[in-house]
N, CA, C and O atoms as CSV, one atom per row, in Angstrom:
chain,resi,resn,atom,element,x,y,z
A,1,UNK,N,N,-32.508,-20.434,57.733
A,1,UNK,CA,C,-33.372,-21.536,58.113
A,1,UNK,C,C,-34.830,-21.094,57.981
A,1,UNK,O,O,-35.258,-20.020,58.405
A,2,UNK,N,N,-35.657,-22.169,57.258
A,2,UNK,CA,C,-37.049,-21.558,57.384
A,2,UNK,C,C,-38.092,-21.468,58.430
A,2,UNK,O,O,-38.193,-22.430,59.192
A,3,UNK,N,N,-38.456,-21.001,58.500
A,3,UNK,CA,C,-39.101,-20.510,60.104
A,3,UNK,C,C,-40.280,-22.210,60.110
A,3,UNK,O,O,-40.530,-22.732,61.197
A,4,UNK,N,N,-40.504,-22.454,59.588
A,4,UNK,CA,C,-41.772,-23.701,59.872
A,4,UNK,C,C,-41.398,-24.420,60.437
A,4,UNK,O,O,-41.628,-24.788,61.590
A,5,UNK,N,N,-40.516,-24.846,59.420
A,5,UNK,CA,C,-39.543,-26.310,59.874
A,5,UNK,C,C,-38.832,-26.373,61.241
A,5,UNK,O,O,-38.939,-27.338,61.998
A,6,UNK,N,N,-37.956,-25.060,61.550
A,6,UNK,CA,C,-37.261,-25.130,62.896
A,6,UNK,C,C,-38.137,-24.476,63.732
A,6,UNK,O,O,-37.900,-24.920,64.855
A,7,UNK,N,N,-39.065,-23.622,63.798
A,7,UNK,CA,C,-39.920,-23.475,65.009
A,7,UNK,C,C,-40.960,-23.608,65.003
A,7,UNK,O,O,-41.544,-23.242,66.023
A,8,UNK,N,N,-41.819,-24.222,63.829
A,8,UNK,CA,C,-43.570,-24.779,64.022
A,8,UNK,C,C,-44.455,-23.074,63.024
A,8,UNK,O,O,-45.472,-22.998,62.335
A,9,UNK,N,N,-43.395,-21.990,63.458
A,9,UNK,CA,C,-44.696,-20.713,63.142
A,9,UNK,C,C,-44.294,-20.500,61.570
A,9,UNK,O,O,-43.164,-20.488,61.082
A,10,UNK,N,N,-45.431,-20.353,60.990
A,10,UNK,CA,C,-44.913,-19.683,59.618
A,10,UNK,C,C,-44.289,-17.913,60.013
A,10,UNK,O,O,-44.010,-17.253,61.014
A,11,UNK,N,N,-44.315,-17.738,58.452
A,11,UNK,CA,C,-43.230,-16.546,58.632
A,11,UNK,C,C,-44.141,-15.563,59.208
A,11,UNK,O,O,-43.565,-14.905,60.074
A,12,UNK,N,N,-45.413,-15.214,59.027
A,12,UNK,CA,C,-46.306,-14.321,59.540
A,12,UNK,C,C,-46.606,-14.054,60.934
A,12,UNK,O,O,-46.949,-12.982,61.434
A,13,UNK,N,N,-46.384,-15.477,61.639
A,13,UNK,CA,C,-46.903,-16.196,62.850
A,13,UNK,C,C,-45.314,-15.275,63.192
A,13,UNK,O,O,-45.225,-14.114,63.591
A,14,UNK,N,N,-44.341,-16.106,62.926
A,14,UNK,CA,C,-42.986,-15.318,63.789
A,14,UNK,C,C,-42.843,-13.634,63.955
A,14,UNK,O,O,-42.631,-12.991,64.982
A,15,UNK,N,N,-43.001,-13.247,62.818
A,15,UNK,CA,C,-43.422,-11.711,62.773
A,15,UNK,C,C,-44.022,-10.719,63.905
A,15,UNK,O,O,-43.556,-9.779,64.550
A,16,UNK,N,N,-45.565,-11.523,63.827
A,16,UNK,CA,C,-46.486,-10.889,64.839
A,16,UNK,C,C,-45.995,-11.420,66.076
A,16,UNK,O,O,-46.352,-10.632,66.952
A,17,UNK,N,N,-45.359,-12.360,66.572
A,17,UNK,CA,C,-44.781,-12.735,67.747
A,17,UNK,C,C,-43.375,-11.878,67.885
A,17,UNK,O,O,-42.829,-11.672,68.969
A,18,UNK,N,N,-43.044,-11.567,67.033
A,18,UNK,CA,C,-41.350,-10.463,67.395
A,18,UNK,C,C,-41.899,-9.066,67.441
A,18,UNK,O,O,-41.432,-8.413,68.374
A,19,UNK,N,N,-42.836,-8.380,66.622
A,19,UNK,CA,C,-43.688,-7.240,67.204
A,19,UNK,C,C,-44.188,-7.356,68.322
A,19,UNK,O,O,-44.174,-6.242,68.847
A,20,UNK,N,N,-44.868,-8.506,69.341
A,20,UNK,CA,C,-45.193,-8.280,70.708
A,20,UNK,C,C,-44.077,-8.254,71.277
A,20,UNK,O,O,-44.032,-7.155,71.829
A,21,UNK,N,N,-43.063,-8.853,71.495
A,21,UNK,CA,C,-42.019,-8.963,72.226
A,21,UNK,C,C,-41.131,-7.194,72.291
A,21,UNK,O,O,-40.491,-6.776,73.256
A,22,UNK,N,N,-41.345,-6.523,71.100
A,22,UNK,CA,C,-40.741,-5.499,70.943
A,22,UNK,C,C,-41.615,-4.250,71.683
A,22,UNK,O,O,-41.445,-3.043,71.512
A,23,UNK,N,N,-42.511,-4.855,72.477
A,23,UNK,CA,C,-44.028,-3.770,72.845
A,23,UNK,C,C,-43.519,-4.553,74.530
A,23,UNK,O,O,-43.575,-3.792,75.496
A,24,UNK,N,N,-43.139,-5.757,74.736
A,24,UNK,CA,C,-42.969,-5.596,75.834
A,24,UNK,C,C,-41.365,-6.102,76.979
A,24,UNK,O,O,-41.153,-6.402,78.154
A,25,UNK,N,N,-40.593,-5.930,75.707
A,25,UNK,CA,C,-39.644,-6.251,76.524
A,25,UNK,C,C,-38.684,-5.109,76.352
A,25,UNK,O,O,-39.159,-4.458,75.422
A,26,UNK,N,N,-37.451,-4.456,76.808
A,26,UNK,CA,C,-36.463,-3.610,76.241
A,26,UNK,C,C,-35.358,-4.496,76.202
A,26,UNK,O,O,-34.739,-4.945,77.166
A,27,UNK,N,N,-35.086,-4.799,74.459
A,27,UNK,CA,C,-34.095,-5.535,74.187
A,27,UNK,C,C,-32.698,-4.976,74.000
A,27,UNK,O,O,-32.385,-4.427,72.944
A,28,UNK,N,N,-31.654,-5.142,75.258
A,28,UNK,CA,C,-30.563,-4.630,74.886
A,28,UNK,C,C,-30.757,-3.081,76.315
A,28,UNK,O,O,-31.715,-2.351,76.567
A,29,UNK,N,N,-29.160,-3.176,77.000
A,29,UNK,CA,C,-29.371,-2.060,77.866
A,29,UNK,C,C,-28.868,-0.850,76.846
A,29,UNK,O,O,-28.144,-0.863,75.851
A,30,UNK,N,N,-29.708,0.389,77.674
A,30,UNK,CA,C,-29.414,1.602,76.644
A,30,UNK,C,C,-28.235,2.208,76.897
A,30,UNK,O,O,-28.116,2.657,78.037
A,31,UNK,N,N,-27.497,2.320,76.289
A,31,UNK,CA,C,-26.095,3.046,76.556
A,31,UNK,C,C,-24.894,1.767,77.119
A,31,UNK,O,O,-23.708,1.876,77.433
A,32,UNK,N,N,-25.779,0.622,77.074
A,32,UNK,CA,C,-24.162,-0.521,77.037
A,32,UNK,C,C,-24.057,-0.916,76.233
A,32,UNK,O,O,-24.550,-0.366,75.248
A,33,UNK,N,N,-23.304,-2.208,76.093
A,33,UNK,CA,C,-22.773,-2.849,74.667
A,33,UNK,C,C,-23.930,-3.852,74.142
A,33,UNK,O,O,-24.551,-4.731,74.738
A,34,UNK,N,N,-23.981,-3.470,73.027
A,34,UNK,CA,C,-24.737,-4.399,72.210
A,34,UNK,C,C,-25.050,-5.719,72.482
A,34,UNK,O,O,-24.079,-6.325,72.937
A,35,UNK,N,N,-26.170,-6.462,72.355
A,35,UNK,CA,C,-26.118,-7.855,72.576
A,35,UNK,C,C,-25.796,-8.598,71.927
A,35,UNK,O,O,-25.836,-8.242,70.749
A,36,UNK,N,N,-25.353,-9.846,72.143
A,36,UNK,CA,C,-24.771,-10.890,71.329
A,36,UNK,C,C,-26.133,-11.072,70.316
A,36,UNK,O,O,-25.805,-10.628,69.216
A,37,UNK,N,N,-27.379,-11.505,70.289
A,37,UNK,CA,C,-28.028,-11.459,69.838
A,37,UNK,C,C,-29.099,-10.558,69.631
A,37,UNK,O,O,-29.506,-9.771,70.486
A,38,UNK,N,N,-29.650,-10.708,68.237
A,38,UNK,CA,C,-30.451,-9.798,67.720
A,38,UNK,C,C,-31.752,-10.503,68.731
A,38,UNK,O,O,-31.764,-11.583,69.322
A,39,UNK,N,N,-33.104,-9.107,68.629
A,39,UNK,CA,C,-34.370,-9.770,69.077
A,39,UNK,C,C,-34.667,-11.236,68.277
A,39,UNK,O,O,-35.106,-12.255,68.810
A,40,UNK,N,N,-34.470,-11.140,67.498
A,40,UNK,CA,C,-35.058,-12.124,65.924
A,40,UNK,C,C,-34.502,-13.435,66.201
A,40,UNK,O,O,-35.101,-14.508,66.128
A,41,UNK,N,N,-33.098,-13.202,66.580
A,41,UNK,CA,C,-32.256,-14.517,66.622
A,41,UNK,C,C,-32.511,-15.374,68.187
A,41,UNK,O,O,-32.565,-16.586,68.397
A,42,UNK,N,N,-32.645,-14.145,69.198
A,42,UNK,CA,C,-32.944,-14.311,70.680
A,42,UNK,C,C,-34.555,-15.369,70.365
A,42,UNK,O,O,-34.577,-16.468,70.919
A,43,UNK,N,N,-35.502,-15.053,69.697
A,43,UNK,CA,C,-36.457,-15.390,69.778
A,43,UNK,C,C,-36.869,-16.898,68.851
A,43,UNK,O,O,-37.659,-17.779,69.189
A,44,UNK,N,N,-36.194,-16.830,67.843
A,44,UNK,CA,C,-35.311,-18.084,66.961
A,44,UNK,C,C,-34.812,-18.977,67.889
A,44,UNK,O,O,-35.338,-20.089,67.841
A,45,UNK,N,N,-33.647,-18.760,69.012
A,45,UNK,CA,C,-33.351,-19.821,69.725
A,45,UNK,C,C,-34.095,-19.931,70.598
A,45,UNK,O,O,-34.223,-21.030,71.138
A,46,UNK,N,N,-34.768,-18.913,70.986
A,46,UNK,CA,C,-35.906,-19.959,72.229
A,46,UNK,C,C,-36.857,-20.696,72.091
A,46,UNK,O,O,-37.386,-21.252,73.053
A,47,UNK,N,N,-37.339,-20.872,70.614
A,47,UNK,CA,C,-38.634,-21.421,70.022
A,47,UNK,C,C,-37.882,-22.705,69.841
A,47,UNK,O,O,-38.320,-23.787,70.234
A,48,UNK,N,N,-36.425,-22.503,69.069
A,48,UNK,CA,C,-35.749,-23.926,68.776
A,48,UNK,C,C,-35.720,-25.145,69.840
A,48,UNK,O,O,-35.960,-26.339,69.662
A,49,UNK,N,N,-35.345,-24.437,71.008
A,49,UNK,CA,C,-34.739,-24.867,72.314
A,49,UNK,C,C,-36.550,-25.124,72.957
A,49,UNK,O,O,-36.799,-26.253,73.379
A,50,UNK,N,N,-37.190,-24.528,72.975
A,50,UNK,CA,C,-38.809,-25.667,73.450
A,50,UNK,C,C,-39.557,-26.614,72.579
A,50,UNK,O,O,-40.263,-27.585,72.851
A,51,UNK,N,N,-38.988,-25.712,70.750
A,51,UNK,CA,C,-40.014,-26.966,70.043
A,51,UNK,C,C,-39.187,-28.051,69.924
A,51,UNK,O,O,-39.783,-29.086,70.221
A,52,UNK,N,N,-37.900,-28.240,69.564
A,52,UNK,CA,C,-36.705,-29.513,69.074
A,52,UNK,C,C,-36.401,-29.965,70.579
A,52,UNK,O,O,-35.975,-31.092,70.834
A,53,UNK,N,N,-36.685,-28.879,71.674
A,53,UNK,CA,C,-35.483,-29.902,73.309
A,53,UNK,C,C,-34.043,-29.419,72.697
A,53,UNK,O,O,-33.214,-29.816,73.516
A,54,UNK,N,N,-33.467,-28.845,71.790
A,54,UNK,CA,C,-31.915,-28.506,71.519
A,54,UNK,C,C,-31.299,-28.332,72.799
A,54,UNK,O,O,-32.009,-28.021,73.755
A,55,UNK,N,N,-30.177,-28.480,72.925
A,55,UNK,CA,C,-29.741,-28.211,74.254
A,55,UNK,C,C,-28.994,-26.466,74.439
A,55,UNK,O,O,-28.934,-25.646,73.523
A,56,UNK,N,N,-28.725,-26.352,75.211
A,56,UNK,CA,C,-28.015,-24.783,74.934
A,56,UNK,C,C,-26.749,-24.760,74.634
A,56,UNK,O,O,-26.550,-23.875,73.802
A,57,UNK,N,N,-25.934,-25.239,74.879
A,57,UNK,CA,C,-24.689,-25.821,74.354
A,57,UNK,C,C,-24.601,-25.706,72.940
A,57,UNK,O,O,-23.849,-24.855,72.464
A,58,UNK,N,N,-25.662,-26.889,71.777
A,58,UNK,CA,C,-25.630,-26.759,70.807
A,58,UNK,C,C,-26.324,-25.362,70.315
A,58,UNK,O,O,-25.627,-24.747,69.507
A,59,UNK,N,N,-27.405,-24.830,70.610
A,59,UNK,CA,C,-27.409,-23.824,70.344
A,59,UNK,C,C,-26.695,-22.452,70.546
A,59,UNK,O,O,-27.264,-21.563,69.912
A,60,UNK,N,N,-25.509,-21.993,71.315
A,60,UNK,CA,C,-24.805,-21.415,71.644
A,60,UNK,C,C,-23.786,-21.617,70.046
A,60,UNK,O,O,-23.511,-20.634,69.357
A,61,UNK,N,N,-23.400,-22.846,69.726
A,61,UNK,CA,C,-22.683,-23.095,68.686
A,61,UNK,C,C,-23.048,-22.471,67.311
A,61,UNK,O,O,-22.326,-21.848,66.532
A,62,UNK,N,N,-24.708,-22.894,67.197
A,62,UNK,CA,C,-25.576,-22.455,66.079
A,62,UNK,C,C,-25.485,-21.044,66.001
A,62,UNK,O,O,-25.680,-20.382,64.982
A,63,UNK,N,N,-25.234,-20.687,66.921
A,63,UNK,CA,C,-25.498,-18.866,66.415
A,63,UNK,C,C,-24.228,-17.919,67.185
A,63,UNK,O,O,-24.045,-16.749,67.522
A,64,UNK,N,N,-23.437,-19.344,67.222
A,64,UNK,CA,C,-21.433,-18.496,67.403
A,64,UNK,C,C,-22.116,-17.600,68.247
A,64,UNK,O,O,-22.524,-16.512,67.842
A,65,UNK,N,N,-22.306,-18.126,69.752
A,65,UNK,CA,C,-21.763,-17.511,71.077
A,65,UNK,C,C,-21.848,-17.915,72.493
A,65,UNK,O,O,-21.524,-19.100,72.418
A,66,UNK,N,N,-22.073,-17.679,73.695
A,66,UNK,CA,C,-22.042,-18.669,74.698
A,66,UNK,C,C,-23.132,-19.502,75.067
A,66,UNK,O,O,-24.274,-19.326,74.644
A,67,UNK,N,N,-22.834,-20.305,75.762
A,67,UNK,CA,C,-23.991,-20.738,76.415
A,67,UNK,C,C,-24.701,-20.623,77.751
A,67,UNK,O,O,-25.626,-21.345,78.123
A,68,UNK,N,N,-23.996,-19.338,78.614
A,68,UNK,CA,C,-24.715,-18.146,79.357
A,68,UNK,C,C,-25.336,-17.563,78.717
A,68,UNK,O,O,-26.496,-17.400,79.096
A,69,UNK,N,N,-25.030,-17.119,77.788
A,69,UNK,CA,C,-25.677,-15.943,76.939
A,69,UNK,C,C,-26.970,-16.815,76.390
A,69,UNK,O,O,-28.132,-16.426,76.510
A,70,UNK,N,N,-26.717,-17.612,75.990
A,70,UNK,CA,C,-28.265,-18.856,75.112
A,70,UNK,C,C,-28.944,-18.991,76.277
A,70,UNK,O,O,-30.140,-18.894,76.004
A,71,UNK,N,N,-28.773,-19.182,77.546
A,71,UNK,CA,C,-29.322,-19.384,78.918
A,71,UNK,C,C,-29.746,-17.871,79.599
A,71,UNK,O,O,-30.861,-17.931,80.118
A,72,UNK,N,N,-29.373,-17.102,79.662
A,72,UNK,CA,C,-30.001,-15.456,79.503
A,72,UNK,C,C,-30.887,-15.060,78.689
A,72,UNK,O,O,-31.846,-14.330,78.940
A,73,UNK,N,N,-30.510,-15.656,77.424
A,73,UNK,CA,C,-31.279,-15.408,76.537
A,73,UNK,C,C,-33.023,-16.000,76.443
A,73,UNK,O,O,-34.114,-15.483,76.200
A,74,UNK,N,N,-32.533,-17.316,76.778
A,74,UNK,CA,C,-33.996,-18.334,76.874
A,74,UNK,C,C,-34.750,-17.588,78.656
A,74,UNK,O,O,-35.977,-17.678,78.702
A,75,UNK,N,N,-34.229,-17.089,79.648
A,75,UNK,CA,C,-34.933,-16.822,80.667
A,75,UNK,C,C,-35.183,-15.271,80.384
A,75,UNK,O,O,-35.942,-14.857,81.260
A,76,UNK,N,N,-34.816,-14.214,79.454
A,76,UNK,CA,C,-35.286,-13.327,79.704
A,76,UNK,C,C,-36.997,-13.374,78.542
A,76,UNK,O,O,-38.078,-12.835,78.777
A,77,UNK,N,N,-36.551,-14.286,77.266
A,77,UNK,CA,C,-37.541,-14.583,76.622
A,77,UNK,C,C,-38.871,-15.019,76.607
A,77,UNK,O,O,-39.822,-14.632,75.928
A,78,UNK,N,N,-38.752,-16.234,77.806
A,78,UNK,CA,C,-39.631,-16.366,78.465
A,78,UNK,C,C,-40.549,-15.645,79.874
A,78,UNK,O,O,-41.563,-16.199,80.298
């Protein structure tokens, strides 16, 4: 999906916004299991889910996994 269309930022704009996030969040616990989502994709559905209103439900679908996890995902993002 191209980054404009589904979240407003061009590709540069998303970039420099996934480099801050990587300066201040620790994505993923160290020594547990992997997260369902990547930073990239985590940050993909939370832009989707404030710029479109998507619900989490459907987005849980979009990227094959729950919708705790899309709801974890959107509150640790923010």
């Amino acid at each position: 999906m191209p980054h404009q269309r589904t979240t407003g930022l061009i590709h540069q704009q998303f970039t420099m916004l996934l480099t801050a996030l990587t300066h201040h969040i620790t994505w993923g616990k160290p020594g547990g299991s992997p997260t369902a989502l990547t930073l990239p994709q985590a940050q993909k559905a939370t832009l989707l889910y404030h710029r479109n209103n998507i619900t989490e439900e459907l987005l849980a679908e979009l990227f094959n996994t729950s919708p705790p996890t899309i709801s974890r995902t959107i509150n640790t993002l923010e």
